[in-house]
Backbone bond lengths (Angstrom), bond angles and torsions (degrees), N, CA, C in turn:
res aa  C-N    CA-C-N  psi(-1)  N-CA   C-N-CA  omega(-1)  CA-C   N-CA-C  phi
1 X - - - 1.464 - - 1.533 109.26 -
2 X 1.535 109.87 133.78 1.531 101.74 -170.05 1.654 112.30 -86.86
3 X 1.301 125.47 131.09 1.588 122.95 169.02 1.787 116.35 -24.20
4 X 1.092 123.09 118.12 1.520 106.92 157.39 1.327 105.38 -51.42
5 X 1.596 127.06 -58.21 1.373 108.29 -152.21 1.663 103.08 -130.37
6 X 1.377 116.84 166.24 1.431 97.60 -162.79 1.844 124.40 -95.30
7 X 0.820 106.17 95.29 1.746 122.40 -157.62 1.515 99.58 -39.75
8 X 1.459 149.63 -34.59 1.184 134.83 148.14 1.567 114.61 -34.23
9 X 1.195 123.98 -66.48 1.633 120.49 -171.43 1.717 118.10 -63.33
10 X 1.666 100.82 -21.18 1.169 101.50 167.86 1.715 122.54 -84.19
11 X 1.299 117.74 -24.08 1.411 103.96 140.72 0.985 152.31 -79.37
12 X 1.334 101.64 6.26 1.866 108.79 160.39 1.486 112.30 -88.35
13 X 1.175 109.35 -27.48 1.733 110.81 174.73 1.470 99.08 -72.48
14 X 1.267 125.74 -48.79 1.896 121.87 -166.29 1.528 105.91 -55.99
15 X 1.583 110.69 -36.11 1.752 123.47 176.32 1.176 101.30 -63.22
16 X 1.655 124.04 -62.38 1.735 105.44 170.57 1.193 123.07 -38.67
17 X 1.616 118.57 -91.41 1.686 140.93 159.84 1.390 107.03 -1.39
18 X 1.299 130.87 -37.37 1.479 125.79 -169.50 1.702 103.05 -80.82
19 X 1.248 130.22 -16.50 1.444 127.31 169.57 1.263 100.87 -83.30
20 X 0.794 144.04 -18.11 2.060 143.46 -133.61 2.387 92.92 -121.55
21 X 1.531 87.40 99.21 1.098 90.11 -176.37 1.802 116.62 -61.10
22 X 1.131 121.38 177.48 1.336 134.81 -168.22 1.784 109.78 14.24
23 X 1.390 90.50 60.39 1.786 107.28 171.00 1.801 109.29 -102.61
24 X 0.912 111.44 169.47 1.612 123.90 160.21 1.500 101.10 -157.34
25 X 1.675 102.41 167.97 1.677 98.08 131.22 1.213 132.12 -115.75
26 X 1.352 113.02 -165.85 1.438 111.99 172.07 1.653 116.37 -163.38
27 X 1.517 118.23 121.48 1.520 101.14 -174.12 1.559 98.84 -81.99
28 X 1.771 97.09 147.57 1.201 122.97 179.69 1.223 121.49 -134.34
29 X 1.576 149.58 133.09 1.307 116.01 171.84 1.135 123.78 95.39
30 X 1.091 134.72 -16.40 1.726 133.94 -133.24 1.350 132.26 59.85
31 X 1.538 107.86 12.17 1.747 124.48 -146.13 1.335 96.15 -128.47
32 X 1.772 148.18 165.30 0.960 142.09 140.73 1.709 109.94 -86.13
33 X 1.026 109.64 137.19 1.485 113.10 159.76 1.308 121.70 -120.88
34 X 1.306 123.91 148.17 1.641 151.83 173.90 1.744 110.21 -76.34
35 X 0.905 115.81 103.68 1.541 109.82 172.32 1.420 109.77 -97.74
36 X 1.435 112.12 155.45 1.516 123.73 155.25 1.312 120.04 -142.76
37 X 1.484 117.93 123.66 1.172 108.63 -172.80 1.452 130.10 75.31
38 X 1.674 99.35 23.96 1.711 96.57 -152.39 1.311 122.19 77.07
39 X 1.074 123.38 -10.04 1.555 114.42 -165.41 1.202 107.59 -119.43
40 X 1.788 115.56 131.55 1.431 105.34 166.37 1.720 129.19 -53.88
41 X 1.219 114.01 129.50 1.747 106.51 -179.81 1.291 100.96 -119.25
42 X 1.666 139.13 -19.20 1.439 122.97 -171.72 1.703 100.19 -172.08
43 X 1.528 123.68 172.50 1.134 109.40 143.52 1.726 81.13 169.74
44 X 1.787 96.87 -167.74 1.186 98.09 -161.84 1.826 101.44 -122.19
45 X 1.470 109.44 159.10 1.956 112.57 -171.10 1.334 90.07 -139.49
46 X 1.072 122.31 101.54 1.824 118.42 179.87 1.068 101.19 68.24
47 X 1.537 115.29 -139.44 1.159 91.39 -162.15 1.988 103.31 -122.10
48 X 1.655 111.92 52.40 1.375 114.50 -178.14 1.898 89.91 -122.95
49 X 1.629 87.60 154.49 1.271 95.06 171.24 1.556 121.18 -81.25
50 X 1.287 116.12 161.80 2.086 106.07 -179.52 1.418 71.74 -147.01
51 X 1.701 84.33 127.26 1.559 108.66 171.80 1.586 100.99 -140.05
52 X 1.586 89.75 144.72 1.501 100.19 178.25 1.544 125.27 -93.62
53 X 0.835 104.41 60.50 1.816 109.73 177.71 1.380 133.72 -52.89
54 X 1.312 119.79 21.15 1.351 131.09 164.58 2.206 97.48 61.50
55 X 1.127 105.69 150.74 1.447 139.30 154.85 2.220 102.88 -17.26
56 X 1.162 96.24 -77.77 1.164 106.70 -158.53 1.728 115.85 -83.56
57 X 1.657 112.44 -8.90 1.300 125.17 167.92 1.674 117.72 -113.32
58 X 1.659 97.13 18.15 1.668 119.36 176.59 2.063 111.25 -53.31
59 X 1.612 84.50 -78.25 1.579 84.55 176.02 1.375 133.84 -49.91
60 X 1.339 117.77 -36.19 1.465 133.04 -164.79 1.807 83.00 -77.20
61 X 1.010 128.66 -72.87 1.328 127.37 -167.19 1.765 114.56 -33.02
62 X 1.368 102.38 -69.70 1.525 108.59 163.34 1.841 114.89 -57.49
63 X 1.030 97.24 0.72 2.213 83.15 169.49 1.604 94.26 -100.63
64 X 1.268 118.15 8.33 1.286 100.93 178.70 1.918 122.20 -102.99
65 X 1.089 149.68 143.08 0.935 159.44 150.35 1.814 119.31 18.27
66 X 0.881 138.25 66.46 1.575 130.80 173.28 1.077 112.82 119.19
67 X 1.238 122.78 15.99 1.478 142.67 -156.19 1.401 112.13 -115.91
68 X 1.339 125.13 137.31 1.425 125.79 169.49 1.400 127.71 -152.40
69 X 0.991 163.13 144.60 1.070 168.70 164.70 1.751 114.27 -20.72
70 X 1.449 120.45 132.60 1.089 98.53 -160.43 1.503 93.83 -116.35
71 X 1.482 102.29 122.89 1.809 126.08 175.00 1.529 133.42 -93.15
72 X 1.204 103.12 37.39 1.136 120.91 -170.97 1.383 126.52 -14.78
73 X 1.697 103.13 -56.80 1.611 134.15 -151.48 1.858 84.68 -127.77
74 X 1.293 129.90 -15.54 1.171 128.39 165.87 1.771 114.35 100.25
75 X 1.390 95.29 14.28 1.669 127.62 147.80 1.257 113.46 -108.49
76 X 1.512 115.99 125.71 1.355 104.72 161.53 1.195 126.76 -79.52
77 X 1.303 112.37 143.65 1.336 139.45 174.31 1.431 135.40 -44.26
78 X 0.790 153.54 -14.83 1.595 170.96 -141.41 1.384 108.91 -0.26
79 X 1.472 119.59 119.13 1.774 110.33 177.22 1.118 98.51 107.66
80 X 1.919 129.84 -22.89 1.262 96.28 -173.68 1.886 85.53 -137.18
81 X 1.216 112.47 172.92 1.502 130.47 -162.43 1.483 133.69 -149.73
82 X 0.776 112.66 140.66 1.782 99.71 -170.73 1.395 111.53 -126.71
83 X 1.523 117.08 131.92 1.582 95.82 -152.04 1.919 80.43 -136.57
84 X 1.326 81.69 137.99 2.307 97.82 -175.71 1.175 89.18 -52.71
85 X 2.079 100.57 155.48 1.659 109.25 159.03 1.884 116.28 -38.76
86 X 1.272 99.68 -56.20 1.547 94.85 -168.39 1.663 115.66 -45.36
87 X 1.210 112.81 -16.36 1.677 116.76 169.56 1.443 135.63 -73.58
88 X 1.547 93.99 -12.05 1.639 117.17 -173.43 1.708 111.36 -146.56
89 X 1.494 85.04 46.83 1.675 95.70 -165.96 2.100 102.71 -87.88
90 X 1.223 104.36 -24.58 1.865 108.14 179.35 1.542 89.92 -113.98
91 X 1.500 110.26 142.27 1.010 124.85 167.25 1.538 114.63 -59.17
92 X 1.197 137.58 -2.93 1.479 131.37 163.46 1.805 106.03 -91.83
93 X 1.256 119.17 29.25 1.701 118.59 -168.72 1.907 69.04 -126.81
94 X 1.192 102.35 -73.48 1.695 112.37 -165.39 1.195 110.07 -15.67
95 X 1.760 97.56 -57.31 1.819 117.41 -179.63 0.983 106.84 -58.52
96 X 1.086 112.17 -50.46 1.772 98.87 -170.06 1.358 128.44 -68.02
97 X 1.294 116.30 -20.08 1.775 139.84 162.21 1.648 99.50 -59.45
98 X 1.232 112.86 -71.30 1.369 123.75 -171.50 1.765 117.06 -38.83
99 X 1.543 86.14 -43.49 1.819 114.50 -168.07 1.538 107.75 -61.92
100 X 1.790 103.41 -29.78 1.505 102.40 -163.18 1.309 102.60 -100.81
101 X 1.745 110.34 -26.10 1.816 87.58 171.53 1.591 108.56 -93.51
102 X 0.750 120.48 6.86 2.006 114.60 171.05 1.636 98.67 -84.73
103 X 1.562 113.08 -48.24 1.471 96.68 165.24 1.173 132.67 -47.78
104 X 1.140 140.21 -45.65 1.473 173.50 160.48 1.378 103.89 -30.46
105 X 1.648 105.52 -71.80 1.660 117.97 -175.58 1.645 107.93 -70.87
106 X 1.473 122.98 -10.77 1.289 129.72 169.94 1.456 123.75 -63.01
107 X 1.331 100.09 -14.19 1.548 114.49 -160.60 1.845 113.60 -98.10
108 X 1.662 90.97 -18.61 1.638 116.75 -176.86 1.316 98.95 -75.31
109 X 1.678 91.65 153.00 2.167 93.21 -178.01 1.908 90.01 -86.55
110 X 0.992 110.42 145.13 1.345 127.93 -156.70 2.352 105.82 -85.25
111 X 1.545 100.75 114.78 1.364 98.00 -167.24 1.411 112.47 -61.77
């Protein structure tokens, strides 16, 4: 049976997530996701990352490198993005994915 999501990348996110107060996860989807605050902020679907980058850090995210629009249901999504391994290949790329949707989900009134 093939993995939904790819259990290497999800332990590099649990190594982030484990500093990142009032986090969990939760499988969803076939996907793992990262919560904060109740709120989805990141996680992994095979083996690409889906990060939630809020409304206003939408475009800038997608002008970047490995990155695309995330089509879940086969509409894209707005706010959130899914960016190839090669985009989150050094743990200072990971962080910085991680960094922008915990920022992001920081901003939500908390469930």
């Amino acid at each position: 049976m093939k993995m939904a999501y790819d259990e290497g990348a999800a332990e590099r996110l649990r190594g982030v997530f484990e500093t990142v107060p009032f986090s969990s996860e939760r499988k969803m989807f076939g996907s793992l996701g990262f919560m904060v605050h109740g709120h989805m902020a990141c996680g992994v679907i095979n083996n690409q990352l889906m990060v939630r980058v809020g409304k206003e850090q939408y475009e800038a995210a997608l002008s970047k490198s490995f990155v695309r629009e995330m089509d879940f249901t086969g509409k894209a999504l707005t706010g959130f993005v899914y960016v190839e391994p090669e985009g989150f290949e050094s743990d200072e790329e990971l962080e910085y994915w991680v960094g922008l949707s915990v920022d992001y989900v920081l901003t939500l009134p908390a469930k």
